[in-house]
VOPAGU-2260 file (C-alpha; in pm, 1 decimal, decimal comma):
REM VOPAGU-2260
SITE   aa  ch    i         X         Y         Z
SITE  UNK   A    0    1423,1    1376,9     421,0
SITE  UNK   A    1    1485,8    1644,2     128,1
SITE  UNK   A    2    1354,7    1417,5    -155,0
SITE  UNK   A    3    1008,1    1332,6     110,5
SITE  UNK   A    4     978,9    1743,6     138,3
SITE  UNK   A    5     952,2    1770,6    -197,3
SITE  UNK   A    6     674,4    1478,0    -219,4
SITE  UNK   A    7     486,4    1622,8      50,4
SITE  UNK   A    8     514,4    1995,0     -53,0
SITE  UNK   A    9     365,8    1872,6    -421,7
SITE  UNK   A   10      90,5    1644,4    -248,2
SITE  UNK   A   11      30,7    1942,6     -42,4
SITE  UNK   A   12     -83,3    2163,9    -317,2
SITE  UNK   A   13    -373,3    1902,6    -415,4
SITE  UNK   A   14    -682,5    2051,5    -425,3
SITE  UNK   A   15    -847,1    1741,7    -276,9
SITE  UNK   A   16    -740,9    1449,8     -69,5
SITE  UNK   A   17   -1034,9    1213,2    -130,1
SITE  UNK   A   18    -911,4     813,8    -199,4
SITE  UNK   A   19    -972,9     885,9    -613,8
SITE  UNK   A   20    -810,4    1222,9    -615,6
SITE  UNK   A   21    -519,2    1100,5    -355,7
SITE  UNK   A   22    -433,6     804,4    -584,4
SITE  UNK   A   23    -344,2     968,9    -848,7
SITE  UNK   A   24    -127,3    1267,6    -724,7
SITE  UNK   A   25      79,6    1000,5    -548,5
SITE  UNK   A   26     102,6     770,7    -892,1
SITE  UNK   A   27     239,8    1123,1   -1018,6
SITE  UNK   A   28     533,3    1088,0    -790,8
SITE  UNK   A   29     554,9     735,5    -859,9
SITE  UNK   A   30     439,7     615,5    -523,5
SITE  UNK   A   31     332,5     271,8    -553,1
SITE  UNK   A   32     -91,1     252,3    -399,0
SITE  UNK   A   33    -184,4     -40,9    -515,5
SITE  UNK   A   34    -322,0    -246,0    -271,9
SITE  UNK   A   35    -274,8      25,3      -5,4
SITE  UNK   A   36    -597,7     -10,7     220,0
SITE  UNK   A   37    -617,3     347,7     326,7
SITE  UNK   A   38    -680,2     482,9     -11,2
SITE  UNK   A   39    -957,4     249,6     -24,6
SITE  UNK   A   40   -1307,2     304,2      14,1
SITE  UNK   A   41   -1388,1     134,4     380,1
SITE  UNK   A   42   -1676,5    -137,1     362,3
SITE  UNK   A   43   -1892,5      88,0     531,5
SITE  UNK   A   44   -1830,7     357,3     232,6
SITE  UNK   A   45   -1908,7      88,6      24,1
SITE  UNK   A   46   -2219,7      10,2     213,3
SITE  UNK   A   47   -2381,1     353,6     200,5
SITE  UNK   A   48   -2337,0     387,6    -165,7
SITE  UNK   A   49   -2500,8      80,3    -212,1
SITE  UNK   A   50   -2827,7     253,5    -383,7
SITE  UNK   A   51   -2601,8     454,9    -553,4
SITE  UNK   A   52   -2411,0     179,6    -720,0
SITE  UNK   A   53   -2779,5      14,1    -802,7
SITE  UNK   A   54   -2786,4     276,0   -1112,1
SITE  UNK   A   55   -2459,8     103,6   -1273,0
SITE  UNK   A   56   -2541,0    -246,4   -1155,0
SITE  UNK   A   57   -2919,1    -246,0   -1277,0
SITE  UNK   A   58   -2849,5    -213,4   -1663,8
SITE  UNK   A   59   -2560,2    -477,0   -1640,3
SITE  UNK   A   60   -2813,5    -733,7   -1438,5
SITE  UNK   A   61   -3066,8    -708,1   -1728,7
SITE  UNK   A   62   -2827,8    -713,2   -2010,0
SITE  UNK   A   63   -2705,2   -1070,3   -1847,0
SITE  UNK   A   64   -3017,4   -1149,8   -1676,1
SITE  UNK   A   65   -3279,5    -999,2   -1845,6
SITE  UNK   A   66   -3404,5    -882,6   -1493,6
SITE  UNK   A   67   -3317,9    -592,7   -1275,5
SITE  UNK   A   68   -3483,5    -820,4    -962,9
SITE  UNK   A   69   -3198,2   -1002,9    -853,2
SITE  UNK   A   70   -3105,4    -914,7    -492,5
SITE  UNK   A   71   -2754,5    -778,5    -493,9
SITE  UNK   A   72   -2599,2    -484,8    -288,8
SITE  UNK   A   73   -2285,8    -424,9    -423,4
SITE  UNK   A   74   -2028,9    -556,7    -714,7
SITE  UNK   A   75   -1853,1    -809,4    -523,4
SITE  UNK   A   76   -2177,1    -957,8    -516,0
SITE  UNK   A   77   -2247,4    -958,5    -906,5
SITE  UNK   A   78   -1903,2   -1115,9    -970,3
SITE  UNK   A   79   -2029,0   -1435,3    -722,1
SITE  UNK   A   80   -2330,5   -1394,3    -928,0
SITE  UNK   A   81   -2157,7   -1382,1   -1265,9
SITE  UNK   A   82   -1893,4   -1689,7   -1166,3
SITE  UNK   A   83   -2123,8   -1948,8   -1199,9
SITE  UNK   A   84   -2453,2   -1853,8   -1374,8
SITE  UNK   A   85   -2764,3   -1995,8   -1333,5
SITE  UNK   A   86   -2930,9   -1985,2   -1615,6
SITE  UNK   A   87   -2855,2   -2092,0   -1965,8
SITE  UNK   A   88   -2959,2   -1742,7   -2121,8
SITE  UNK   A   89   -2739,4   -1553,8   -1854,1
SITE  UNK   A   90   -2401,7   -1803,8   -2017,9
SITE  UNK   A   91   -2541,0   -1737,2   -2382,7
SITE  UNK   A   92   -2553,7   -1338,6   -2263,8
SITE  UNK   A   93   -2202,0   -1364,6   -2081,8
SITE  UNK   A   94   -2030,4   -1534,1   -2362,6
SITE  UNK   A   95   -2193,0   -1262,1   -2589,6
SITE  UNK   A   96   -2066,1    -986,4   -2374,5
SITE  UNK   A   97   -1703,4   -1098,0   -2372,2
SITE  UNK   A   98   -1722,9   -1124,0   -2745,4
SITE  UNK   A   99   -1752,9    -770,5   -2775,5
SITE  UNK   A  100   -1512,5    -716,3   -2540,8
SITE  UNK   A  101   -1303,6    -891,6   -2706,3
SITE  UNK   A  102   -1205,3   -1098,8   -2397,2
SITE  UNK   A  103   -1216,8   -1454,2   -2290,4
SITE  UNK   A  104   -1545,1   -1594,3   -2049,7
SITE  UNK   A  105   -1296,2   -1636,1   -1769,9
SITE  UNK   A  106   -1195,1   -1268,9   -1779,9
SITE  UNK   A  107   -1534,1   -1147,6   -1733,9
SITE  UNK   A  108   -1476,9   -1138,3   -1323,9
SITE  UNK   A  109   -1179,4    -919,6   -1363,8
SITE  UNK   A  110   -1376,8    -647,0   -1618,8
SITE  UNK   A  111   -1612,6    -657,6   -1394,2
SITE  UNK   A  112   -1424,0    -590,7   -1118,7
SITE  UNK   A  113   -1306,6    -297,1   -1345,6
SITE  UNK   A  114   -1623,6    -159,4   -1398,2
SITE  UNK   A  115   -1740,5    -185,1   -1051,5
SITE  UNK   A  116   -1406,2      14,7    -923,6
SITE  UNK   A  117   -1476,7     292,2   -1159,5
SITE  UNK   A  118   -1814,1     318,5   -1124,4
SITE  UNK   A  119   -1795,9     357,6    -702,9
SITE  UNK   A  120   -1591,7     627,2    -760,8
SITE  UNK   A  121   -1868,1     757,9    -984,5
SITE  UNK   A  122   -2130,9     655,0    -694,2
SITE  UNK   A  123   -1879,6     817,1    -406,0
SITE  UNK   A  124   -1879,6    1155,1    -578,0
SITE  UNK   A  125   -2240,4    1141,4    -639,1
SITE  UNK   A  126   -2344,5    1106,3    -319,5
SITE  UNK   A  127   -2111,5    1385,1    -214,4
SITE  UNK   A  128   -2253,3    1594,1    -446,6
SITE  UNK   A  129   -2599,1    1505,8    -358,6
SITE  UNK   A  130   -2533,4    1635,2      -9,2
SITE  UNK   A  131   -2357,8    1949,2     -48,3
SITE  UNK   A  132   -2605,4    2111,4    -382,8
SITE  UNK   A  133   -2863,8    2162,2    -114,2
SITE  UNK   A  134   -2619,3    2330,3      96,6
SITE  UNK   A  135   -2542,5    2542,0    -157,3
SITE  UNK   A  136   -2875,7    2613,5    -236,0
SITE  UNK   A  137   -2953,7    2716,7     134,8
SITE  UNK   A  138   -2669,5    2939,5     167,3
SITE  UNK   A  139   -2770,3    3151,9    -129,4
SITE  UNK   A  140   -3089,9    3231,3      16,7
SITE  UNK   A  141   -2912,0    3282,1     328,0
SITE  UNK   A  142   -2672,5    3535,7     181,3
SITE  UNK   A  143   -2940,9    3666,7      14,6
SITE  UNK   A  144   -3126,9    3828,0     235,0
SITE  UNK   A  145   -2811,6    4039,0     336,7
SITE  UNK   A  146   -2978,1    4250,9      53,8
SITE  UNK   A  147   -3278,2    4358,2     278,4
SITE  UNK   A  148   -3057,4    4565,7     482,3
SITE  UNK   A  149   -3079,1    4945,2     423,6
SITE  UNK   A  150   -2712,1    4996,8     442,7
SITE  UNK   A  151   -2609,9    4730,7     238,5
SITE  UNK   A  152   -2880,0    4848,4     -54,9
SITE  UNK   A  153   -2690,2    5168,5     -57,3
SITE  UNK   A  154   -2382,4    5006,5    -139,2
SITE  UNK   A  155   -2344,2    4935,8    -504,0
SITE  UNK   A  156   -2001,8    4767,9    -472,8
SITE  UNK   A  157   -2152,2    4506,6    -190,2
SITE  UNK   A  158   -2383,4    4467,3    -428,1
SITE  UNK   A  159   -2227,1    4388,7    -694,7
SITE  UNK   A  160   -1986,3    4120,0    -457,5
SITE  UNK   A  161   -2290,6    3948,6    -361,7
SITE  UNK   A  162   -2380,8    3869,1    -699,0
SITE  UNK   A  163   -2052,2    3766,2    -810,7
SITE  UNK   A  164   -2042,8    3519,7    -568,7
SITE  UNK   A  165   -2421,5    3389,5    -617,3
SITE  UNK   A  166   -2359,6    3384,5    -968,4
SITE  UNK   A  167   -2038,0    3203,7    -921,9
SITE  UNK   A  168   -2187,4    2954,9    -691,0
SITE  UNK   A  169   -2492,6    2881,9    -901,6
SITE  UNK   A  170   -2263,4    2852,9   -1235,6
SITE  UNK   A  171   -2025,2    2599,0   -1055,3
SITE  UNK   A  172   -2313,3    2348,2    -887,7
SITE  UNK   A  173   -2496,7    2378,4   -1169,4
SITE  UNK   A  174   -2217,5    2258,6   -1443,4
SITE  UNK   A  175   -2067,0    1981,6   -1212,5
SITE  UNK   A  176   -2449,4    1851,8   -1155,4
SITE  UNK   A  177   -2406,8    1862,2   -1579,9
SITE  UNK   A  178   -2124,0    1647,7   -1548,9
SITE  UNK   A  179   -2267,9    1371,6   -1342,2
SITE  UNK   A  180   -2567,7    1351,7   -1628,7
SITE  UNK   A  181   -2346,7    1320,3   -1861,4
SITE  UNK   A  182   -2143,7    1035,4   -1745,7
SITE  UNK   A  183   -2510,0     877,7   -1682,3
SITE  UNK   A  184   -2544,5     922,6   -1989,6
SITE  UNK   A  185   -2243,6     783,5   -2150,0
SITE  UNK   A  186   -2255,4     446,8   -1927,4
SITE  UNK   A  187   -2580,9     404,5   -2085,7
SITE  UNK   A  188   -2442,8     451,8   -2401,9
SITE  UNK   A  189   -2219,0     170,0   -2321,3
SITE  UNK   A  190   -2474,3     -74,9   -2267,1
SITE  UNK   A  191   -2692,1       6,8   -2531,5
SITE  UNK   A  192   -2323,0     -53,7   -2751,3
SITE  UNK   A  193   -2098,9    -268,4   -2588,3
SITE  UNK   A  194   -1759,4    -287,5   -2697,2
SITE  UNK   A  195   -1406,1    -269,2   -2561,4
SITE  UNK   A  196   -1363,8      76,6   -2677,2
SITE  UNK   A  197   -1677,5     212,5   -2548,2
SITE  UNK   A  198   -1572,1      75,1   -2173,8
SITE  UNK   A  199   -1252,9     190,8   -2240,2
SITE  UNK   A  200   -1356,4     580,2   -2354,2
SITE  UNK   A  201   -1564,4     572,2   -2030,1
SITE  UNK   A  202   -1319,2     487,8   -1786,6
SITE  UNK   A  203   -1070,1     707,4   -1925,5
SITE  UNK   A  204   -1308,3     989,5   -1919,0
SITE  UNK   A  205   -1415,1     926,6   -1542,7
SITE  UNK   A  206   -1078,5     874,2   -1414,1
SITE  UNK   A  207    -953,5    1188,2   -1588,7
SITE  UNK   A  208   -1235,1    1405,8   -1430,7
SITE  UNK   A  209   -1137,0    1280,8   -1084,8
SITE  UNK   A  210    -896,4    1577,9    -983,0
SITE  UNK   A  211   -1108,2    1790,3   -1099,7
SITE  UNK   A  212   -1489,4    1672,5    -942,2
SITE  UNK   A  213   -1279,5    1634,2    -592,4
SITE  UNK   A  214   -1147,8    1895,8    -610,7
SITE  UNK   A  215   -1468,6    2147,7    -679,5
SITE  UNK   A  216   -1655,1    1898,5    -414,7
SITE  UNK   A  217   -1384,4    2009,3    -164,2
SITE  UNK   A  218   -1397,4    2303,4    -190,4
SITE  UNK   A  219   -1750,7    2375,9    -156,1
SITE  UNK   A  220   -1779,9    2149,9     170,1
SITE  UNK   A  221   -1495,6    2321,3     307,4
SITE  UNK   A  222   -1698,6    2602,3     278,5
SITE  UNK   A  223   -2049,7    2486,2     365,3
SITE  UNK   A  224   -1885,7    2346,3     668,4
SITE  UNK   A  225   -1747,1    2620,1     770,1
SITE  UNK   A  226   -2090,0    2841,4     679,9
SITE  UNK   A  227   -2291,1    2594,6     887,5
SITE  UNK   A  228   -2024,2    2604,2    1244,1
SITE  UNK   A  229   -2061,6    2957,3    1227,6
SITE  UNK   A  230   -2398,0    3020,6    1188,3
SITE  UNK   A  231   -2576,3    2671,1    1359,7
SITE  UNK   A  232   -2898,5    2808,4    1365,2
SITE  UNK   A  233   -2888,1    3041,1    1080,1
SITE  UNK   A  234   -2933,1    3384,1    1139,0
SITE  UNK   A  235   -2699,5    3661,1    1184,6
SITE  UNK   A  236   -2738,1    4057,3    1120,2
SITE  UNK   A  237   -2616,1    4132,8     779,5
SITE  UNK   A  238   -2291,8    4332,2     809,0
SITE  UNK   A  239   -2197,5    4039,0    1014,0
SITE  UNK   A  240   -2317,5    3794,7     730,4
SITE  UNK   A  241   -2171,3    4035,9     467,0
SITE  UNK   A  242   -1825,5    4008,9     665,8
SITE  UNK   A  243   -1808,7    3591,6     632,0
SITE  UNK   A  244   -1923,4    3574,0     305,0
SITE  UNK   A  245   -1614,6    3866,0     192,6
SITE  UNK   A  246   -1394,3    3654,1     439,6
SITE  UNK   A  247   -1457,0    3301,0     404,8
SITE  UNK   A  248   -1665,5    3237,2      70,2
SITE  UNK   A  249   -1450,2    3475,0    -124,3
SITE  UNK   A  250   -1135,3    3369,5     -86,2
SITE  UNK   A  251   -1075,0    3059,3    -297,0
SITE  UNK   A  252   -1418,7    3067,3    -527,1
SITE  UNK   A  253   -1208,7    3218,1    -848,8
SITE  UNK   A  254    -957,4    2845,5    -749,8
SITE  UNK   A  255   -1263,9    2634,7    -745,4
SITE  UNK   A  256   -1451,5    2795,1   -1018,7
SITE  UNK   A  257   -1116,9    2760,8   -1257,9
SITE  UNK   A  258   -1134,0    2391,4   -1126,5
SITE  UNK   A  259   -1469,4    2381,9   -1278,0
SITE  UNK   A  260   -1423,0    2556,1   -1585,0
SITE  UNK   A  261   -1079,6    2336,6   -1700,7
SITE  UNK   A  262   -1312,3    2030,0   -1683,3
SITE  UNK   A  263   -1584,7    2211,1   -1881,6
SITE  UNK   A  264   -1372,1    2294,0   -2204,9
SITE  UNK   A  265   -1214,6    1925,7   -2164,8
SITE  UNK   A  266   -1530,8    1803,2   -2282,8
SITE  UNK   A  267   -1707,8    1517,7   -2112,5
């Protein structure tokens, strides 16, 4: 019971407990997850990321295929494909992509495999961040118009807190959108270069940026969340708008922004 205490206080100081981030606090304490099916994506996940995944799949169907028209909706599907190609060009292409690889034809399904696991993580936190920016981006102009009020203009400490926290929220959405172009960027990098150390450098880089991108994700739909049960239909007079935002955006930002910032000077 001690030693599990100890587990659960560390695991309990995670900053996020999405599947990615979960996985790898618990490989920290050596807790075996492979092939645990709850810190898996479910197939229904894996279903509505579908047309996210189509911007990692796309570039690998035409470098095999030479077309980005072959109906497919996630990478279990490709592998099938893959296993027994139907076209002479797409074996020539295959062979040619595990030659620079530097793995054998038959290991193709496996780095495949590989590069559809770490690119749905990719696609999961993509789609998270796709739905909580414009969030963001609402509840600034929310907060913002806590500045009409005569009392609060008055006030050049409220002030001042308001635009420490726009200003933090701004400076954190907008580098973590940075990120996600950047790894777009470096998978096409890979394509346009394959080789084992290309794939290699890019899955390292993802997988080390997990902790980080759930974590700043987390944190800002913990607070959207909360922003959006509290005020349903907007609204609100501003000393009582003034008082959640001091309250409930606040406390934490200076965590998540730190979050942010680590990531940023480890280079992506």
């Amino acid at each position: 019971m001690e030693r599990d205490l100890v587990k659960i206080e560390k695991i309990g100081r995670a900053s996020s407990f999405d599947v990615y981030s979960s996985r790898i606090e618990l490989r920290r304490l050596n807790i075996d997850v492979n092939n645990v099916e709850s810190l898996t994506l479910s197939d229904k996940k894996k279903a509505e990321l579908t047309s996210y995944m189509r911007v990692f799949t796309r570039p690998l169907m035409e470098y095999v295929y030479g077309s980005q028209d072959m109906q497919v909706s996630d990478v279990s599907d490709i592998i099938q494909l893959f296993a027994n190609p139907n076209r002479e060009e797409a074996l020539r292409n295959l062979r040619t992509m595990a030659d620079r690889l530097d793995i054998g034809l038959t290991e193709i399904p496996q780095f495949l495999e590989e590069y559809g696991d770490i690119f749905l993580s990719l696609a999961y936190f993509k789609k998270c961040l796709d739905e909580i920016v414009p969030e963001v981006e609402k509840f600034l102009n929310w907060m913002s118009e806590i500045r009409a009020s005569a009392e609060i203009k008055r006030d050049p400490r409220q002030i001042k807190t308001l635009d420490e926290i726009s200003r933090d929220l701004t400076d954190i959405s907008t580098s973590i959108t940075g990120r996600f172009e950047s790894f777009d960027n470096r998978s096409k990098d890979f394509w346009s270069d394959i080789n084992a150390e290309t794939f290699r450098s890019i899955r390292e880089l993802i997988a080390s940026h997990h902790i980080t991108i759930g974590g700043v994700l987390c944190g800002l739909a913990v607070k959207m969340n909360l922003w959006k049960s509290r005020f349903a239909r907007g609204g609100g007079g501003p000393n009582r708008r003034l008082e959640f935002v001091k309250s409930e955006i606040l406390p934490g930002l200076s965590h998540i922004k730190a979050l942010e910032q680590s990531a940023r000077t480890s280079g992506v």
